[in-house]
Each structure stands twice: as structure tokens, then as C-alpha cells.
N, CA, C and O atoms as a CHARMM CRD file, in Angstrom:
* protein
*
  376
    1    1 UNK  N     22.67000  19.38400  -0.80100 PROA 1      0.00000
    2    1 UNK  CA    21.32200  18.88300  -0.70700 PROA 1      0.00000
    3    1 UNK  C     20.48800  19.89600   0.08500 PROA 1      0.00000
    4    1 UNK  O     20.92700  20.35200   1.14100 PROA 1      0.00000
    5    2 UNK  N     19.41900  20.22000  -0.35000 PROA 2      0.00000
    6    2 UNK  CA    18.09300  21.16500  -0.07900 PROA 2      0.00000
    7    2 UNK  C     17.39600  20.07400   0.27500 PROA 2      0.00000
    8    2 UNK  O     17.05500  19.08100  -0.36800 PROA 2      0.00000
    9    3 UNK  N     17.09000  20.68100   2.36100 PROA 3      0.00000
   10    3 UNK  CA    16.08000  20.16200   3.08800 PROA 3      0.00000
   11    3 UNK  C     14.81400  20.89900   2.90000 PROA 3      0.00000
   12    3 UNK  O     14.88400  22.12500   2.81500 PROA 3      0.00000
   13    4 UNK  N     13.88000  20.42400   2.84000 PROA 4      0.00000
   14    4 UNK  CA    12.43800  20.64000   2.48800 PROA 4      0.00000
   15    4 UNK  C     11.91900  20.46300   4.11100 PROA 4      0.00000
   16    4 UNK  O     11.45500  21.40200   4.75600 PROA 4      0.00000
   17    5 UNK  N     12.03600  19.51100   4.47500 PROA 5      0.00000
   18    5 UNK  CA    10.77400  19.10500   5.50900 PROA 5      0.00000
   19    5 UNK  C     11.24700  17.96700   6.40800 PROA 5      0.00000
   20    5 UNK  O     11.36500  16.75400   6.23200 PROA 5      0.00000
   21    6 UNK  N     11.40900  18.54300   7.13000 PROA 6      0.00000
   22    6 UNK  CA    11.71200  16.29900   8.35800 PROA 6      0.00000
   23    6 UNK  C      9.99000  16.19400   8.94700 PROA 6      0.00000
   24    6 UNK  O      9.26100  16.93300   9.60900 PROA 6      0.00000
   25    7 UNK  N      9.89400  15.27300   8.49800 PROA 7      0.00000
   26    7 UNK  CA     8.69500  14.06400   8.72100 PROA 7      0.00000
   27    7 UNK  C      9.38000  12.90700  10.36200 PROA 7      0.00000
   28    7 UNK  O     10.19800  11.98700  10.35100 PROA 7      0.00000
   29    8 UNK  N      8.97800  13.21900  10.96500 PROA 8      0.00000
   30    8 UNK  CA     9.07000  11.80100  12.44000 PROA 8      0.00000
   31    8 UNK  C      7.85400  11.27900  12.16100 PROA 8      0.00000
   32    8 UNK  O      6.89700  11.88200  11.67400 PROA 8      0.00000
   33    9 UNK  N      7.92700   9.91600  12.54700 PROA 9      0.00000
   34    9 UNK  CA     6.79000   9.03600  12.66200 PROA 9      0.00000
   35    9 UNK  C      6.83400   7.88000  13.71300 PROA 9      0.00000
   36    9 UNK  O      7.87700   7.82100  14.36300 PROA 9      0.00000
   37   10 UNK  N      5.94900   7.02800  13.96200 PROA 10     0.00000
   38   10 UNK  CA     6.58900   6.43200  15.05900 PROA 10     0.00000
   39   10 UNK  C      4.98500   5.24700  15.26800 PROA 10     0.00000
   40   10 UNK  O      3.85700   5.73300  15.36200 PROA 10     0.00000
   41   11 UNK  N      5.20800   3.94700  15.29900 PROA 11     0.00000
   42   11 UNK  CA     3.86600   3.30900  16.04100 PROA 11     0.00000
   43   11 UNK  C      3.21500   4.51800  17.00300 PROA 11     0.00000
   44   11 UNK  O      3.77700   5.45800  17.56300 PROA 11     0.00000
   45   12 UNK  N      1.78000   4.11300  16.97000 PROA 12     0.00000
   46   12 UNK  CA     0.76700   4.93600  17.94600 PROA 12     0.00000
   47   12 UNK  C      0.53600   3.83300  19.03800 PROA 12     0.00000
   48   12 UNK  O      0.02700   2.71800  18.91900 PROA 12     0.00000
   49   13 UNK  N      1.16100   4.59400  20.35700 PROA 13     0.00000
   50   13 UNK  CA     0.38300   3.77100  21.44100 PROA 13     0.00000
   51   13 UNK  C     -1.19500   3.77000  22.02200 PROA 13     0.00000
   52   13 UNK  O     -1.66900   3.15600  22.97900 PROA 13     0.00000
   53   14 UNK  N     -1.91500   4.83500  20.92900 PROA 14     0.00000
   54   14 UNK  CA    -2.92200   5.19300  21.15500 PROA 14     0.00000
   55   14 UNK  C     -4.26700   4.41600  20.88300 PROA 14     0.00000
   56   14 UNK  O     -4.45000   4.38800  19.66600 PROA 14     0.00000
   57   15 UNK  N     -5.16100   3.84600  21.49300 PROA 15     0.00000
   58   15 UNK  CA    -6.15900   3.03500  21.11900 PROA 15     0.00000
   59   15 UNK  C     -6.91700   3.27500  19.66700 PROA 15     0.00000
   60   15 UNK  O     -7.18200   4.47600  19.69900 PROA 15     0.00000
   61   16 UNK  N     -7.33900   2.81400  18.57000 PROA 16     0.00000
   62   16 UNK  CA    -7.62300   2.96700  17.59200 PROA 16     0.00000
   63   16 UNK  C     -6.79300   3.61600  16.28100 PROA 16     0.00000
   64   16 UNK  O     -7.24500   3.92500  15.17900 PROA 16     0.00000
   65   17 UNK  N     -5.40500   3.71300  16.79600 PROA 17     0.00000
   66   17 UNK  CA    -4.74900   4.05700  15.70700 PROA 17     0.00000
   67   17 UNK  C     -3.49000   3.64900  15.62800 PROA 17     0.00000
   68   17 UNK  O     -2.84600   3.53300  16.67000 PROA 17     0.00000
   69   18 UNK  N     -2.67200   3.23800  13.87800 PROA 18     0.00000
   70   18 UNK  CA    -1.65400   2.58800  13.76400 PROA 18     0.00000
   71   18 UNK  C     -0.46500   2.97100  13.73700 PROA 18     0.00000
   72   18 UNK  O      0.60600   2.40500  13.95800 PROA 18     0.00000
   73   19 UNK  N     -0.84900   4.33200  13.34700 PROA 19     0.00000
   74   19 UNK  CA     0.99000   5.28600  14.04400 PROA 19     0.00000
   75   19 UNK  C      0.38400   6.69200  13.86300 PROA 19     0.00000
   76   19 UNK  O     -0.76200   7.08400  13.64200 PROA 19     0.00000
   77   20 UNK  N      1.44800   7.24400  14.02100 PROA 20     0.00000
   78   20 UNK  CA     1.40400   9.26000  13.96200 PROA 20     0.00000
   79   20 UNK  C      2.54200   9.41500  13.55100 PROA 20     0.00000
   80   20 UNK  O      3.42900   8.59000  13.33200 PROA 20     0.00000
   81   21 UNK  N      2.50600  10.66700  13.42900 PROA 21     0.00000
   82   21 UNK  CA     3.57200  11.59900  12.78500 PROA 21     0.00000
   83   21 UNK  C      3.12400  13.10700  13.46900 PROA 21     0.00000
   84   21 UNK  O      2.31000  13.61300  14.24100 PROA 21     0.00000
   85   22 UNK  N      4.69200  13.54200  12.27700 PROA 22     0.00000
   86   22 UNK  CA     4.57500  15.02600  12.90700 PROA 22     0.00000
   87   22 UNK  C      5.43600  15.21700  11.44600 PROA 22     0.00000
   88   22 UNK  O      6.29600  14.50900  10.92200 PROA 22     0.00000
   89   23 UNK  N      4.73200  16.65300  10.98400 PROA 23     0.00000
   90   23 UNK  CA     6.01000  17.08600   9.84700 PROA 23     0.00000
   91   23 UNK  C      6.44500  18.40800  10.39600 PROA 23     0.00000
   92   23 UNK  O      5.77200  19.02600  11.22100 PROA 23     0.00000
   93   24 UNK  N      7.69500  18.86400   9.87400 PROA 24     0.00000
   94   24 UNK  CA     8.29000  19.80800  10.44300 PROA 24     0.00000
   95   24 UNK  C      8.50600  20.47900   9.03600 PROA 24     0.00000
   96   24 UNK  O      8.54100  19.77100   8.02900 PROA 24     0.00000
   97   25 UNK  N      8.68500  22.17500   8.95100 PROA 25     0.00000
   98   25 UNK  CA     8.91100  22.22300   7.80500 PROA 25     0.00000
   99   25 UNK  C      9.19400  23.85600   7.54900 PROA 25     0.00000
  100   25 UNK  O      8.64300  24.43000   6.61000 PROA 25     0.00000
  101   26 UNK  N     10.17100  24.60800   8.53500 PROA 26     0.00000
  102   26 UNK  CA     9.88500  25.86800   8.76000 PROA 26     0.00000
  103   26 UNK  C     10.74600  26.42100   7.58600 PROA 26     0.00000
  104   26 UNK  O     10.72200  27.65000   7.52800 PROA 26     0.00000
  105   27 UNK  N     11.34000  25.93400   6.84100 PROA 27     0.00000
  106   27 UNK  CA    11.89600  26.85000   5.64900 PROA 27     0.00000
  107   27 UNK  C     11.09800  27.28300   4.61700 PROA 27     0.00000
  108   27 UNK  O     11.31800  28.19500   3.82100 PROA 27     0.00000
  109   28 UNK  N     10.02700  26.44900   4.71100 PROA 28     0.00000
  110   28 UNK  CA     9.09000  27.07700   3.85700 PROA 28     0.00000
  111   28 UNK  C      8.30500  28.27600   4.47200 PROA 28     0.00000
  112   28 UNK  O      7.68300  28.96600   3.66300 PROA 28     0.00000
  113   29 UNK  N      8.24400  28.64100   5.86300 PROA 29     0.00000
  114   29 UNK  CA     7.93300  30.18500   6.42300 PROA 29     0.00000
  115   29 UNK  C      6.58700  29.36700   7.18100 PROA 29     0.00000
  116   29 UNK  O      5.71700  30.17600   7.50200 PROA 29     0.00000
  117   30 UNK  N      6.25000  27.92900   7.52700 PROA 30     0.00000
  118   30 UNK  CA     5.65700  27.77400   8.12900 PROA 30     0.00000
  119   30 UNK  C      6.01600  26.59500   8.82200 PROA 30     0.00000
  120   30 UNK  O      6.21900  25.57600   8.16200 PROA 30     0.00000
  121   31 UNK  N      6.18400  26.57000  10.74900 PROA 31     0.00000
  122   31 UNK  CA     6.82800  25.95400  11.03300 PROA 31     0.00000
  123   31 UNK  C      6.21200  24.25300  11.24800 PROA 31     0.00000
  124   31 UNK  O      6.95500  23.35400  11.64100 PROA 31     0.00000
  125   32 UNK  N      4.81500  24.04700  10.92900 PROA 32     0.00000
  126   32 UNK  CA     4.67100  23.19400  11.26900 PROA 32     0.00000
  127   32 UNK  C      3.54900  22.62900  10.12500 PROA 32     0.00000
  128   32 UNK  O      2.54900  23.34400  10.06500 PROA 32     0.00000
  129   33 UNK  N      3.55200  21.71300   9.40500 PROA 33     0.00000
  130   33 UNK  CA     2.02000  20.86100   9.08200 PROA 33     0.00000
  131   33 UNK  C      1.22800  20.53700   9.96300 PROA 33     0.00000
  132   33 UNK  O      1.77900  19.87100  10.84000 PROA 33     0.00000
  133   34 UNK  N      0.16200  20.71400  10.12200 PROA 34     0.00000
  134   34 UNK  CA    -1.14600  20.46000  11.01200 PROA 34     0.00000
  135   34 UNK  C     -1.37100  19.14100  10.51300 PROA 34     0.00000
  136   34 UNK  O     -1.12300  18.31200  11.38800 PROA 34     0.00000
  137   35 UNK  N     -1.76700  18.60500   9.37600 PROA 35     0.00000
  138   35 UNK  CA    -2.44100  17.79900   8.65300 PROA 35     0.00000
  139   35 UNK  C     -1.40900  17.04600   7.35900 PROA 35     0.00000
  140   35 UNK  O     -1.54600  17.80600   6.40000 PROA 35     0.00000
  141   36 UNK  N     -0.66100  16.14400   7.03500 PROA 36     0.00000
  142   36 UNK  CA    -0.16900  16.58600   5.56700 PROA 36     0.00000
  143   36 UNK  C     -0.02900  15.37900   5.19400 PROA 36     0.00000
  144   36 UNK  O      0.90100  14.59000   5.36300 PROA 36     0.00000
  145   37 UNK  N     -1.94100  15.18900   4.18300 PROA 37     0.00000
  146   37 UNK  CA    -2.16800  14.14900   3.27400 PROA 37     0.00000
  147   37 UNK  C     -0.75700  13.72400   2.69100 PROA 37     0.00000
  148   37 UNK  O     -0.50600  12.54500   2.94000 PROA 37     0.00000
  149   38 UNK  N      0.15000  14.33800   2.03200 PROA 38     0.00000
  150   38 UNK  CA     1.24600  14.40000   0.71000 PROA 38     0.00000
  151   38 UNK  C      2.03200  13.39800   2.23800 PROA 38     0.00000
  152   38 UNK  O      1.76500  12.24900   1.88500 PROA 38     0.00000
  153   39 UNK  N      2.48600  13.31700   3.06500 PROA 39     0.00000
  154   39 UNK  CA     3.47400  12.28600   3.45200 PROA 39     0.00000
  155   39 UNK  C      2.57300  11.24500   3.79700 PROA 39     0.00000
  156   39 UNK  O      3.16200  10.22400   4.15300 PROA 39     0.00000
  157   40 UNK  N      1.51400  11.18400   3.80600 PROA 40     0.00000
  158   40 UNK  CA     0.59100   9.81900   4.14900 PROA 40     0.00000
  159   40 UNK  C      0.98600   9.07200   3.07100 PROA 40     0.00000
  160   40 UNK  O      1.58800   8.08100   3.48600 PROA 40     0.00000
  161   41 UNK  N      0.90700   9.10200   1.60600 PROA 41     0.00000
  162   41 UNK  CA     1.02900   9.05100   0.60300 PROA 41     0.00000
  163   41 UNK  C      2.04000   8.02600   0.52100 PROA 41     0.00000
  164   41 UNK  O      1.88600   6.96200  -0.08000 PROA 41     0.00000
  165   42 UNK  N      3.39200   8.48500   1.33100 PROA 42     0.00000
  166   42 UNK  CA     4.24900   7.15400   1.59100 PROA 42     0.00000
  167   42 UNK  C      4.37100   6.40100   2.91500 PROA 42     0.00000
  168   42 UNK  O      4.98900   5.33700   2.90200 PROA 42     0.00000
  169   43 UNK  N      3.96000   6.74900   3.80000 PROA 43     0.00000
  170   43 UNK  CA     3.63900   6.73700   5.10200 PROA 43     0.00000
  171   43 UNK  C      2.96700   5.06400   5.35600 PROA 43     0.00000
  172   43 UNK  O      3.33300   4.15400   6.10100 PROA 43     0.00000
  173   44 UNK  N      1.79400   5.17900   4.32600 PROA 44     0.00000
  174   44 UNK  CA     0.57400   4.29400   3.95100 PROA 44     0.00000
  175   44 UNK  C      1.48600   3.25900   4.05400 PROA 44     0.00000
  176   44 UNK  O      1.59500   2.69000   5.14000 PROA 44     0.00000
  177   45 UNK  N      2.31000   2.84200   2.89700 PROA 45     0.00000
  178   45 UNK  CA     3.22600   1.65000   2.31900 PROA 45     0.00000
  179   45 UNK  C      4.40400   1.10200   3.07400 PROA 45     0.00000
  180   45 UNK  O      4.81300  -0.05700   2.99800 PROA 45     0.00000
  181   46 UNK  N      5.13800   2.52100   4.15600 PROA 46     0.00000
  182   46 UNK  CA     6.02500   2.15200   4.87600 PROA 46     0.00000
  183   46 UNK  C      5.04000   1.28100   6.23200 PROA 46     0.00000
  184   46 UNK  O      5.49300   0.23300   6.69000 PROA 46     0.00000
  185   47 UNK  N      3.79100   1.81900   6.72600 PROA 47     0.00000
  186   47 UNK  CA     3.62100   0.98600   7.82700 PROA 47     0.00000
  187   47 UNK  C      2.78900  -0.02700   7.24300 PROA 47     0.00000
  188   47 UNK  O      2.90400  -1.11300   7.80900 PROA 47     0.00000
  189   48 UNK  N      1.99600   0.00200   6.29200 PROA 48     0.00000
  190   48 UNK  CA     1.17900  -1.02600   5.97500 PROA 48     0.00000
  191   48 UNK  C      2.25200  -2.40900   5.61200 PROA 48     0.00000
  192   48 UNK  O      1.74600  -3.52800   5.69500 PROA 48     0.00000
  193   49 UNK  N      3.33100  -2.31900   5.32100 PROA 49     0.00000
  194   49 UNK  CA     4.37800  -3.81500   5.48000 PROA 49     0.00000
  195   49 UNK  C      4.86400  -3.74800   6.83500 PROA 49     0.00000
  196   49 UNK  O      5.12200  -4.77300   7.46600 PROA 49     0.00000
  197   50 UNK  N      5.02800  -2.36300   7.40900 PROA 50     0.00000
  198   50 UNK  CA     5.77300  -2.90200   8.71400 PROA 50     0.00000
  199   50 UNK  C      4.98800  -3.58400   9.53000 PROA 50     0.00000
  200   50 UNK  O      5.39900  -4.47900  10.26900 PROA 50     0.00000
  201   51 UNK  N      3.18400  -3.00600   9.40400 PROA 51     0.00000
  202   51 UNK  CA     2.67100  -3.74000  10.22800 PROA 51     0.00000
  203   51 UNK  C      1.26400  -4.98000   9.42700 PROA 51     0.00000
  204   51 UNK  O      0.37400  -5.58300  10.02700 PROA 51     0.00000
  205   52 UNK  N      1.52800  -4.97400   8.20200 PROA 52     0.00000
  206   52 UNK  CA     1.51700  -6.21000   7.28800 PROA 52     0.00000
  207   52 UNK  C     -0.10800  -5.69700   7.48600 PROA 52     0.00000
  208   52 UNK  O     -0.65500  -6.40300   8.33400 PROA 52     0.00000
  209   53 UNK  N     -1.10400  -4.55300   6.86800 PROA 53     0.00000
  210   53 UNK  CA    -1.87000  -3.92700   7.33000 PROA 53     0.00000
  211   53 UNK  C     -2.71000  -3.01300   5.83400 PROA 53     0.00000
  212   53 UNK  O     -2.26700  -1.93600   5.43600 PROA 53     0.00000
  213   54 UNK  N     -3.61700  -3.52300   5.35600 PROA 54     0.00000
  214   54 UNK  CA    -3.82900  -2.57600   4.07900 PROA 54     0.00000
  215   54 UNK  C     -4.61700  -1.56400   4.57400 PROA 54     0.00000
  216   54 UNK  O     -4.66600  -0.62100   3.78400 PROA 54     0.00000
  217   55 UNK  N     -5.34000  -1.37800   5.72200 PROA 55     0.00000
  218   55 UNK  CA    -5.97600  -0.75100   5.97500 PROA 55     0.00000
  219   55 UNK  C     -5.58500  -0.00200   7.27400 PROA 55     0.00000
  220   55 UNK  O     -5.34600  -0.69700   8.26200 PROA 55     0.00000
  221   56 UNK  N     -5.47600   1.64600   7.39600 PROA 56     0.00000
  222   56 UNK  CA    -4.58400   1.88200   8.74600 PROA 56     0.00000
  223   56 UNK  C     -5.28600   3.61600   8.95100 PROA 56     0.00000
  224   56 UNK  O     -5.49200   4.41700   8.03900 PROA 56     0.00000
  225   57 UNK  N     -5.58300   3.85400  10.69700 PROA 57     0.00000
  226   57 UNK  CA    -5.48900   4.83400  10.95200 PROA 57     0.00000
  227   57 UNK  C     -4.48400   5.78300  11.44300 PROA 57     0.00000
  228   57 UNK  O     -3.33700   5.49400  11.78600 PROA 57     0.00000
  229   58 UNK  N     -4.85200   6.57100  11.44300 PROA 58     0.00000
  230   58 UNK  CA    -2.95400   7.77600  11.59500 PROA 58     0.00000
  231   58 UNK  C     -3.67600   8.66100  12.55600 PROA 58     0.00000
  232   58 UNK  O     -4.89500   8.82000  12.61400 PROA 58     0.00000
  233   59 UNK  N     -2.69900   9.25300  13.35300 PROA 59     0.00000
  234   59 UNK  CA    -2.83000  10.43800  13.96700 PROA 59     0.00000
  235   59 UNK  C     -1.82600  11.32900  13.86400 PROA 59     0.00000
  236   59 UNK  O     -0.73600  11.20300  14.42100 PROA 59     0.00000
  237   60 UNK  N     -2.21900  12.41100  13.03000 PROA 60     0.00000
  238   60 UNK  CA    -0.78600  13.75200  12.87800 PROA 60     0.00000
  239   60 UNK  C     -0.75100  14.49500  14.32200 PROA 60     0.00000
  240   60 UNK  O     -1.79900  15.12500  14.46600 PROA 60     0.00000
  241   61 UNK  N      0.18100  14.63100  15.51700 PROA 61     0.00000
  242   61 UNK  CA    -0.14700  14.81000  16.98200 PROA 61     0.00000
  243   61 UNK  C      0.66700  16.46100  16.69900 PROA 61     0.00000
  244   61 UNK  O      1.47300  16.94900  17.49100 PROA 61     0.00000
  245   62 UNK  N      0.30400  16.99500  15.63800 PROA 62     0.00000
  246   62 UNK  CA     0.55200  18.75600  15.82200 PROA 62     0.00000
  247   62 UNK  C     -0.29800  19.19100  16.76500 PROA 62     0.00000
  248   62 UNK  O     -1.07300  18.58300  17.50400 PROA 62     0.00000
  249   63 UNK  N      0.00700  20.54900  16.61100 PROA 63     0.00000
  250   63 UNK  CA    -1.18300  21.47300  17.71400 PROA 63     0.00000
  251   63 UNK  C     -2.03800  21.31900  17.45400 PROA 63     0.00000
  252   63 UNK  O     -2.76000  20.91600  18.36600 PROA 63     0.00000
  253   64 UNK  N     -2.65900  21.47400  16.16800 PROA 64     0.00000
  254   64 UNK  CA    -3.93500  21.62200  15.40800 PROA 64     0.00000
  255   64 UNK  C     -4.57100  19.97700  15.54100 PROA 64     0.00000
  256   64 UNK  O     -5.71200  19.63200  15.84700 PROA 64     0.00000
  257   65 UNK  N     -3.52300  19.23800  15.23200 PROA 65     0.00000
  258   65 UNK  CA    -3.82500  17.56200  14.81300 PROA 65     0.00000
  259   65 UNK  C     -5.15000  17.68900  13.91000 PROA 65     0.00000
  260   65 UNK  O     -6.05900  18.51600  13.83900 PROA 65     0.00000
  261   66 UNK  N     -4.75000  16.15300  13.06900 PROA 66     0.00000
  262   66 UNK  CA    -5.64000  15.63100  12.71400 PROA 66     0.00000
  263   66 UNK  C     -5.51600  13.92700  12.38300 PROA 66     0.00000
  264   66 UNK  O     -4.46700  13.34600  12.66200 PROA 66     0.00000
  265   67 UNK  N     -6.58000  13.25100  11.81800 PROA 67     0.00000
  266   67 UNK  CA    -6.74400  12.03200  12.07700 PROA 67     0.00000
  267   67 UNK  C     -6.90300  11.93200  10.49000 PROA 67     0.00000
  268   67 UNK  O     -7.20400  12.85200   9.73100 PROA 67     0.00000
  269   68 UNK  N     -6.57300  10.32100  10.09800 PROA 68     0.00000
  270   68 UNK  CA    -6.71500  10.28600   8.63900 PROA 68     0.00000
  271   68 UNK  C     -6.66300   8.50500   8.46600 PROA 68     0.00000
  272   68 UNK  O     -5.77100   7.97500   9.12900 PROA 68     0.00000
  273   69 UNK  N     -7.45000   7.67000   7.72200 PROA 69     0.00000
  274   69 UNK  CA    -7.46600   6.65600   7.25600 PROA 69     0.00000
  275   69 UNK  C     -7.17900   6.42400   6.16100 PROA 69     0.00000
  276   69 UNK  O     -7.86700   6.82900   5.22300 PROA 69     0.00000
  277   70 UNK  N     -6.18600   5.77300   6.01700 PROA 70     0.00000
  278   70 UNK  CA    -5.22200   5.57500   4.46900 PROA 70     0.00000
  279   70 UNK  C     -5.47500   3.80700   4.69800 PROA 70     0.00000
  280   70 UNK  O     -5.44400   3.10400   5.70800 PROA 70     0.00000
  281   71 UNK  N     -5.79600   3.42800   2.86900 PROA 71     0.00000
  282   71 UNK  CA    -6.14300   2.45100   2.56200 PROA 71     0.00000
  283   71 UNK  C     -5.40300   1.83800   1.24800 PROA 71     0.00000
  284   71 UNK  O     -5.68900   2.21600   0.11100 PROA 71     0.00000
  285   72 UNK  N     -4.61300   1.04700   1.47400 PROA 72     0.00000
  286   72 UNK  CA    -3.49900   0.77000   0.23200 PROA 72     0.00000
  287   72 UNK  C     -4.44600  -0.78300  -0.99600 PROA 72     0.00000
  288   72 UNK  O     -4.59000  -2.00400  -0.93400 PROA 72     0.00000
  289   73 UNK  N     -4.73100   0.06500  -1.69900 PROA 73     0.00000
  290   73 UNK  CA    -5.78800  -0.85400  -2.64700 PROA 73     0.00000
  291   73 UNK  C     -4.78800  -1.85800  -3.28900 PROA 73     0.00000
  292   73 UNK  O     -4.79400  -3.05400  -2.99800 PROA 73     0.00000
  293   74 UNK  N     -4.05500  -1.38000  -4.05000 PROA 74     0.00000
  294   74 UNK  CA    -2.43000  -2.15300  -4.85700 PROA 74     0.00000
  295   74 UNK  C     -1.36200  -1.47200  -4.84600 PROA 74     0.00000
  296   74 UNK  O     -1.26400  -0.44300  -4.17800 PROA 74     0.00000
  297   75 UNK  N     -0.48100  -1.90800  -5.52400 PROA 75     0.00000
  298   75 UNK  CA     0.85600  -1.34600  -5.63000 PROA 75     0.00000
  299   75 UNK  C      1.56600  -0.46700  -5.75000 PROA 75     0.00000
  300   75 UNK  O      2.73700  -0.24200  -5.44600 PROA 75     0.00000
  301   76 UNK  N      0.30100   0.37700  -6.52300 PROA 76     0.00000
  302   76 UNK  CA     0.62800   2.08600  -7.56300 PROA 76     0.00000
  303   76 UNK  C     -1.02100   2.77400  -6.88200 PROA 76     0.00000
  304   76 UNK  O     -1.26000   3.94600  -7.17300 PROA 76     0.00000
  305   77 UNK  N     -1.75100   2.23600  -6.27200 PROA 77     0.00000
  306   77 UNK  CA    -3.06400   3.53600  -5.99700 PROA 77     0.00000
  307   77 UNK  C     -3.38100   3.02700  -3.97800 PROA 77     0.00000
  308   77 UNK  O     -3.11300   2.01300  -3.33400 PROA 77     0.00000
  309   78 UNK  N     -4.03700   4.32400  -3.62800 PROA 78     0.00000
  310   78 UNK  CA    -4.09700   3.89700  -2.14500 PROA 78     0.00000
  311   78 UNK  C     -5.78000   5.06800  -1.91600 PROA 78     0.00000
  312   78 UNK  O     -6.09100   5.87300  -2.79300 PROA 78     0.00000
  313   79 UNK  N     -6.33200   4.94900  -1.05700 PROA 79     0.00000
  314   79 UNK  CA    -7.19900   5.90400  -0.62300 PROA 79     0.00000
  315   79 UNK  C     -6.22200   6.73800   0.64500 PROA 79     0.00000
  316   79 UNK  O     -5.23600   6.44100   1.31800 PROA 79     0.00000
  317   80 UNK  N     -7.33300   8.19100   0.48500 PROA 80     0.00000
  318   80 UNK  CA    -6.73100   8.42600   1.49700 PROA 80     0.00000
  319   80 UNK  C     -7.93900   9.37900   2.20500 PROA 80     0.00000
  320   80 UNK  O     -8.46700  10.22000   1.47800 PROA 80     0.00000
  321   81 UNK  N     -8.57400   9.21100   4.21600 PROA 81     0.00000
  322   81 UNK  CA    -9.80100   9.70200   3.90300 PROA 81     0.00000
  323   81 UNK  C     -9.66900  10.66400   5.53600 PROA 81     0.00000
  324   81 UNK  O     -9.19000  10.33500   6.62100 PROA 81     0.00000
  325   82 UNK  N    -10.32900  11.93200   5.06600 PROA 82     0.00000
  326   82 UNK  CA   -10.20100  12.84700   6.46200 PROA 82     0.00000
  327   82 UNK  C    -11.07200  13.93100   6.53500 PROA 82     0.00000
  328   82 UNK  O    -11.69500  14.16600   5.49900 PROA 82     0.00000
  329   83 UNK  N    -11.24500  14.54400   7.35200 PROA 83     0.00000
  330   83 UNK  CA   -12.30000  15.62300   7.43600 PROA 83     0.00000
  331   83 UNK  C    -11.40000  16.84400   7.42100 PROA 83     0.00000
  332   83 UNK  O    -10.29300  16.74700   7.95100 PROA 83     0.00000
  333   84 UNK  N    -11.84800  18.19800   6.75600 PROA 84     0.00000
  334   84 UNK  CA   -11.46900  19.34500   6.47800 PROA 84     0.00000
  335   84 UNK  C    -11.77600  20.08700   6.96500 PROA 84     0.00000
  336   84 UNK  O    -12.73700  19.87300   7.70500 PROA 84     0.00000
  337   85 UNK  N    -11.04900  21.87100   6.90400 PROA 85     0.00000
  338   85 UNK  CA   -11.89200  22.60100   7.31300 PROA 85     0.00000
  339   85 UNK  C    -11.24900  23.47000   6.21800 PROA 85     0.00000
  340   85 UNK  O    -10.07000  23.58900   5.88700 PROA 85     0.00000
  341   86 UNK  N    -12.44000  24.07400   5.72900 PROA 86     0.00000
  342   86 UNK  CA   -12.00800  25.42600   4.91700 PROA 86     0.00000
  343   86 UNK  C    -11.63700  26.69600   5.17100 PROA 86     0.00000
  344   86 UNK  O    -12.27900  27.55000   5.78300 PROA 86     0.00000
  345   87 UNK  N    -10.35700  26.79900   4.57400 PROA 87     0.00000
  346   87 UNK  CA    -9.62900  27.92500   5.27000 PROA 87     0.00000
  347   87 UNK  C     -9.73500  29.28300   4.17400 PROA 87     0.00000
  348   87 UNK  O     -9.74400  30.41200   4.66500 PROA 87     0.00000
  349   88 UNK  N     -9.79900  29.13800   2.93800 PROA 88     0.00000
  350   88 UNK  CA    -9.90300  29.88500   1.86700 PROA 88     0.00000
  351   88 UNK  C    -10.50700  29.49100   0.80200 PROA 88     0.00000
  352   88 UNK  O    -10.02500  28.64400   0.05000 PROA 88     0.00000
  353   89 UNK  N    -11.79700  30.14600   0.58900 PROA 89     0.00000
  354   89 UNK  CA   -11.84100  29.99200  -0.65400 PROA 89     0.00000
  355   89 UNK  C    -12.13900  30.98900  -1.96000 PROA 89     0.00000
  356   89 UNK  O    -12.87300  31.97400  -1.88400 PROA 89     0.00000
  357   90 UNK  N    -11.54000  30.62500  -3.00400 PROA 90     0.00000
  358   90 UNK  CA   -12.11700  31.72000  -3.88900 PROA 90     0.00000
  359   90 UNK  C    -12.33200  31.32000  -5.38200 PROA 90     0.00000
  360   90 UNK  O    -12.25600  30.13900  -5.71800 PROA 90     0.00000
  361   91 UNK  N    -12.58700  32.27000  -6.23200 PROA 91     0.00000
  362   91 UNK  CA   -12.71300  32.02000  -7.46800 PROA 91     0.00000
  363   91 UNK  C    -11.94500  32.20300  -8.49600 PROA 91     0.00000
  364   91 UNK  O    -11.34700  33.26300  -8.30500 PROA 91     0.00000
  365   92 UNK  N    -11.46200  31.47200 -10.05600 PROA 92     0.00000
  366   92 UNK  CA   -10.97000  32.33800 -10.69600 PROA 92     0.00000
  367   92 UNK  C    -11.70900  32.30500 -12.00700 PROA 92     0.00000
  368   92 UNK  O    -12.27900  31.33300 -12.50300 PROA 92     0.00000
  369   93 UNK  N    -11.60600  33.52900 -12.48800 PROA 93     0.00000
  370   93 UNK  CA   -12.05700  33.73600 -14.49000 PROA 93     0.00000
  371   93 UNK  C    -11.02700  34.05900 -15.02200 PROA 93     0.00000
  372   93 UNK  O    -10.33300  34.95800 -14.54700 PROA 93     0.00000
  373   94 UNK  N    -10.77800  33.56500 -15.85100 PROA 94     0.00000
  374   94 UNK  CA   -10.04600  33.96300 -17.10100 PROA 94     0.00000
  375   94 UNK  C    -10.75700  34.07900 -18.33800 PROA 94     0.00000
  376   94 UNK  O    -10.16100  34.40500 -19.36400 PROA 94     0.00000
């Protein structure tokens, strides 16, 4: 079995928010996620039953951190909502 990434998560004792995380992920040549919408994705569904909750804020507590509100609409679709910063951008033609 090929490890990708360990994800910790954990309730937030922090005022206004419903848990955090941290992803870890240095085999890919970068050791840490700052931000990483893609595990909110299940994140959403694991705390929104644990804490019986459709609507939930997160805090990712990396160096960089960031904050994110994930909103579980039904069964199969969820929102997911955060502020960015642009790190690259460019164009392509073909």
C-alpha cells in the first residue's frame, strides 16, 4: 500500500469553529498543505454526523492556515466556501 498523505483532525477548542486539521504530505516533495479543500470534501460528512451539524466551520492550523465553511446540502453534494490567494497564474492556446 502507497501512502499519499496523513490527514489529523480533531474537534476545535477554538471559539467559532467546529474542528481543524492538518494534512501532511511530504512524498509528494511538499511537506505540508496550507489549505486542502479535497479533504474537507470528506471531513464535511465525518463531523457533520459526529457533531449532527449541516453547517460547519474548519480551521486548517498549518503555518500558512486557513479557515473554510463547508455546508452538507444532501447526501452526494456539499458547498464548500474560503478565501484565496493567487499564487500563479497563466494562460493557455492551443
Amino acid at each position: 500500500m502507497k501512502i499519499n498523505g496523513v490527514l489529523v483532525t480533531a474537534l476545535s477548542n477554538q471559539d467559532g469553529y467546529d474542528f481543524e486539521s492538518r494534512y501532511f504530505w511530504p512524498w509528494s516533495g511538499t511537506n505540508e498543505d496550507p489549505v486542502t479543500g479535497a479533504t474537507h470534501t470528506f471531513m464535511a460528512k465525518y463531523w457533520g454526523n459526529k457533531l449532527n451539524k449541516s453547517k460547519m466551520k474548519s480551521f486548517q492550523c498549518s503555518e500558512r492556515s486557513g479557515l473554510m465553511e463547508v455546508e452538507l446540502l444532501n447526501e452526494k453534494q456539499m458547498t464548500l466556501e474560503s478565501k484565496a490567494q493567487i499564487v500563479l497564474k497563466g494562460e493557455l492556446r492551443i
